[in-house]
DRENTORKOL-3810 file (N, C-alpha, C; in nm, 4 decimals):
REM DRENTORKOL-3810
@n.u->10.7771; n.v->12.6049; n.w->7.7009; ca.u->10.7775; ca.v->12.4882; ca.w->7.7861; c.u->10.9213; c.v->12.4512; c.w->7.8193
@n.u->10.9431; n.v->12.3792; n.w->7.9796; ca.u->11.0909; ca.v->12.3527; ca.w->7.9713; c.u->11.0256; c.v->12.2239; c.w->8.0215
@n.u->11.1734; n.v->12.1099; n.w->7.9808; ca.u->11.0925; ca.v->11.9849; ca.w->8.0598; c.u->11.2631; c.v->11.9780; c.w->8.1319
@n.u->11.2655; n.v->11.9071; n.w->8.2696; ca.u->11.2718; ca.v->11.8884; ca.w->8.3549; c.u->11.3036; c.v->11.7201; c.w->8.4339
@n.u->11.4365; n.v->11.6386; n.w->8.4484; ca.u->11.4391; ca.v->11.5179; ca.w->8.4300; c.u->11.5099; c.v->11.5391; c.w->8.5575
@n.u->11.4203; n.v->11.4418; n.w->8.6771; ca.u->11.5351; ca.v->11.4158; ca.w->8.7898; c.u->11.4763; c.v->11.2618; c.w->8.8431
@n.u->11.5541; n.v->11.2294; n.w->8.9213; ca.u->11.5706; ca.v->11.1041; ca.w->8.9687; c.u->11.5099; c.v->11.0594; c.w->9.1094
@n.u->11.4466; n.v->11.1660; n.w->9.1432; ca.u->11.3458; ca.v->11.1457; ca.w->9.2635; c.u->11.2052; c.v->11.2376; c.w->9.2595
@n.u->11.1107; n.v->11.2321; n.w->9.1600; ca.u->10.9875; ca.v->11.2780; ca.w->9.1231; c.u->10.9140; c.v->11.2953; c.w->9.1761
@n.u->10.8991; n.v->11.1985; n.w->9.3360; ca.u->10.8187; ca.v->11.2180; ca.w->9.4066; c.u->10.8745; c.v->11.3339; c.w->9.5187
@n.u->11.0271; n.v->11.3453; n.w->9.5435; ca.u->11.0348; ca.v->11.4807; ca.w->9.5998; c.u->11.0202; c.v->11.6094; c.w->9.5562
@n.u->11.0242; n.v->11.6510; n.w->9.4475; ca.u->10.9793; ca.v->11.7301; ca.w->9.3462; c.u->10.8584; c.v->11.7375; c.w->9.3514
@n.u->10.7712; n.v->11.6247; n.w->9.3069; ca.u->10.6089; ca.v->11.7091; ca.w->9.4056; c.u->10.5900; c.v->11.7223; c.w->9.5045
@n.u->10.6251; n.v->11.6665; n.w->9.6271; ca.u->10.5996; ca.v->11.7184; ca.w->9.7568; c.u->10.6446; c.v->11.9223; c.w->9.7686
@n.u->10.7707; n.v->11.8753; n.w->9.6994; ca.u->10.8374; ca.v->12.0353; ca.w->9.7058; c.u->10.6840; c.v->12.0972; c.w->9.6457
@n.u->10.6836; n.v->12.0625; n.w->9.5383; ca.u->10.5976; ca.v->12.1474; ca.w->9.4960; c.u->10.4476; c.v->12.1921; c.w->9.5856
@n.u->10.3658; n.v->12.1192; n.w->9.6125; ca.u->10.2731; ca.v->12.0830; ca.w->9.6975; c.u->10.2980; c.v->12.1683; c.w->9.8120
@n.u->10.3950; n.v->12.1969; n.w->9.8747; ca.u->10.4451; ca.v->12.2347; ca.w->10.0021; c.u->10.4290; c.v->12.3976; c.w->9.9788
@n.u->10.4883; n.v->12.4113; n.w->9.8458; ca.u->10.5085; ca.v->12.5822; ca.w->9.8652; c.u->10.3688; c.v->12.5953; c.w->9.7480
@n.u->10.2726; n.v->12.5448; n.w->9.7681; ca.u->10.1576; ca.v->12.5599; ca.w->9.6931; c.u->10.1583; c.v->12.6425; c.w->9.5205
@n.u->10.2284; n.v->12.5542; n.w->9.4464; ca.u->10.2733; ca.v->12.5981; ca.w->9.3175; c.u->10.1704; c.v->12.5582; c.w->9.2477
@n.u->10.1228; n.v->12.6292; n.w->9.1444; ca.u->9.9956; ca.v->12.6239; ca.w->9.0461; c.u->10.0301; c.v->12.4697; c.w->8.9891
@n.u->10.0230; n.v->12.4107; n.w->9.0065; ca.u->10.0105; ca.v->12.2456; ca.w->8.9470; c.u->9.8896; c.v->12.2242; c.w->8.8701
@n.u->9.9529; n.v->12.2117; n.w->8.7343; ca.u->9.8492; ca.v->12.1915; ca.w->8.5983; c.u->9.7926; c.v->12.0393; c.w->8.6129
@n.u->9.8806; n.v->11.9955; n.w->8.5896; ca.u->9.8694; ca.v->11.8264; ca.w->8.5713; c.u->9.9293; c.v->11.7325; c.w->8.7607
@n.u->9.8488; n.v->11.6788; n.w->8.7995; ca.u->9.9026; ca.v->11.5682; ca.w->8.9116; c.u->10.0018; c.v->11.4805; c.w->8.8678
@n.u->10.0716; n.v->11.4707; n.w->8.9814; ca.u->10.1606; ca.v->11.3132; ca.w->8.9417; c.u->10.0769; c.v->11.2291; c.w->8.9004
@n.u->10.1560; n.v->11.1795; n.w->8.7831; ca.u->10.1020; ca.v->11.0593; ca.w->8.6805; c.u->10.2288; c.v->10.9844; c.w->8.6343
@n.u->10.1777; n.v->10.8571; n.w->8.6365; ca.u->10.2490; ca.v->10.7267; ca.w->8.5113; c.u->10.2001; c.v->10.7425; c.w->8.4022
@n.u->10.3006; n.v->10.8254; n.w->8.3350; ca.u->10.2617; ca.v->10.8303; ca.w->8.1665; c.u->10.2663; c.v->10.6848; c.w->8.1279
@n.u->10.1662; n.v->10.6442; n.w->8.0034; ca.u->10.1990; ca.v->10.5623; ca.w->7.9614; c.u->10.3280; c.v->10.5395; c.w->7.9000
@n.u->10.3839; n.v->10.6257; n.w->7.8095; ca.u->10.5386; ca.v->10.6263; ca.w->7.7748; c.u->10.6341; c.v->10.6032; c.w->7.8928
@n.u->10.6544; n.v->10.5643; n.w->8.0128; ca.u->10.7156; ca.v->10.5648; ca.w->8.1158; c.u->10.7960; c.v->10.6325; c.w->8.2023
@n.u->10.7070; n.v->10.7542; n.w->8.1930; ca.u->10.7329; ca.v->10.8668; ca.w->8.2289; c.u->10.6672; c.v->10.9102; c.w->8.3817
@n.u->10.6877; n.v->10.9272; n.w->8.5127; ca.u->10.6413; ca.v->10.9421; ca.w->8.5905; c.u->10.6723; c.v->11.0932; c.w->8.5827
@n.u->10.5039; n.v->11.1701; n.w->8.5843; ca.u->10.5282; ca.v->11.3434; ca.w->8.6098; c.u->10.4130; c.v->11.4098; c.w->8.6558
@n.u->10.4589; n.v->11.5459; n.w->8.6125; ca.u->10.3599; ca.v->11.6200; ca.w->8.6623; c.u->10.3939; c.v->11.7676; c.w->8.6078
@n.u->10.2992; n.v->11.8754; n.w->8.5334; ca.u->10.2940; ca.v->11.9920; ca.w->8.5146; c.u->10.2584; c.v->12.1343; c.w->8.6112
@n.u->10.3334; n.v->12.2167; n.w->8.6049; ca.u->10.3266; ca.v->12.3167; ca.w->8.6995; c.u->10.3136; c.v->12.4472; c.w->8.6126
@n.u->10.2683; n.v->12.5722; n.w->8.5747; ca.u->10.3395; ca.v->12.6691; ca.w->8.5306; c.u->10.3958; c.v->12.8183; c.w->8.6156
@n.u->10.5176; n.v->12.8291; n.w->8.5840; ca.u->10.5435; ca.v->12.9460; ca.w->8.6557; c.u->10.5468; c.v->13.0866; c.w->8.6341
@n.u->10.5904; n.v->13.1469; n.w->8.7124; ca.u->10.4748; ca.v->13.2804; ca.w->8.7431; c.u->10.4751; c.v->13.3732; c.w->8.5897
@n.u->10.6404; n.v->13.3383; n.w->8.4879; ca.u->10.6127; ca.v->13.3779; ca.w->8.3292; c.u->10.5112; c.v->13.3148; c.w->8.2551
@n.u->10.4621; n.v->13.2170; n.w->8.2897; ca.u->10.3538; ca.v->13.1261; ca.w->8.2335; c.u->10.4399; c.v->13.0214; c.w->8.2040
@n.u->10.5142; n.v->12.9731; n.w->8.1809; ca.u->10.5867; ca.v->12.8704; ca.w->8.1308; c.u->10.5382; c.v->12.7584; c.w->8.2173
@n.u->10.5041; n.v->12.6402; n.w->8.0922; ca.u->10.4769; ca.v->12.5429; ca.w->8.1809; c.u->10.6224; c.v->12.4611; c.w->8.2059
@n.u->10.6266; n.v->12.4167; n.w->8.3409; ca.u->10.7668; ca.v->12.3047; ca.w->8.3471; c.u->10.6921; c.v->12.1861; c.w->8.3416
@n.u->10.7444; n.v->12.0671; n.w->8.2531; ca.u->10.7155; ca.v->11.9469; ca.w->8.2821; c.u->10.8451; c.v->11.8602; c.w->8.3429
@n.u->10.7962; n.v->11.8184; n.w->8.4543; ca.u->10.9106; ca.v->11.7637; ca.w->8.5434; c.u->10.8240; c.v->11.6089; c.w->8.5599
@n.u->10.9743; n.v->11.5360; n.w->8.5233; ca.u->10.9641; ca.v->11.3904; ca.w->8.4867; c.u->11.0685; c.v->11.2633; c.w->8.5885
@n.u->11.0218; n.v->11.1559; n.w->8.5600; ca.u->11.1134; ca.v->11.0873; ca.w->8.5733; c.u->11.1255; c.v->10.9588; c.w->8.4902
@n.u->11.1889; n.v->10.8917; n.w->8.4581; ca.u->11.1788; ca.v->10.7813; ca.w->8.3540; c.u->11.1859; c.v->10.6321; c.w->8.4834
@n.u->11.0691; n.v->10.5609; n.w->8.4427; ca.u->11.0566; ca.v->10.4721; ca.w->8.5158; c.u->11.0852; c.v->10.3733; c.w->8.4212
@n.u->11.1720; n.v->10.3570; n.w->8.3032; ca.u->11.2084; ca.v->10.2479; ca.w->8.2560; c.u->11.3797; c.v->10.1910; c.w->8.2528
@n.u->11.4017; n.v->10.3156; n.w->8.3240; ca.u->11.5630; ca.v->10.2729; ca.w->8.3558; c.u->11.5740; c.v->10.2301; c.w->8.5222
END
């Protein structure tokens, strides 16, 4: 697993969405305050790409 921290989450799924990437998990508000979403790529690795909605 790699996780994945950027500061605009919602462009990161569109990217993703766009070039039709296996998306495990939808954008979600973790309860921990985590806005994300899971993808895995083509090694299997899942990326979890985040953003922290408490800063």
């Amino acid at each position: 697993m790699m996780v994945i921290e950027t500061e605009d989450i919602n462009a990161w799924y569109r990217l993703a969405v766009d070039k039709d990437l296996p998306i495990k998990e939808e954008l979600t508000n973790q309860k921990w305050g985590h806005r994300s979403f899971r993808l895995t790529d083509p090694n299997g690795i899942t990326l979890y790409i985040f953003q922290d909605r408490l800063n």
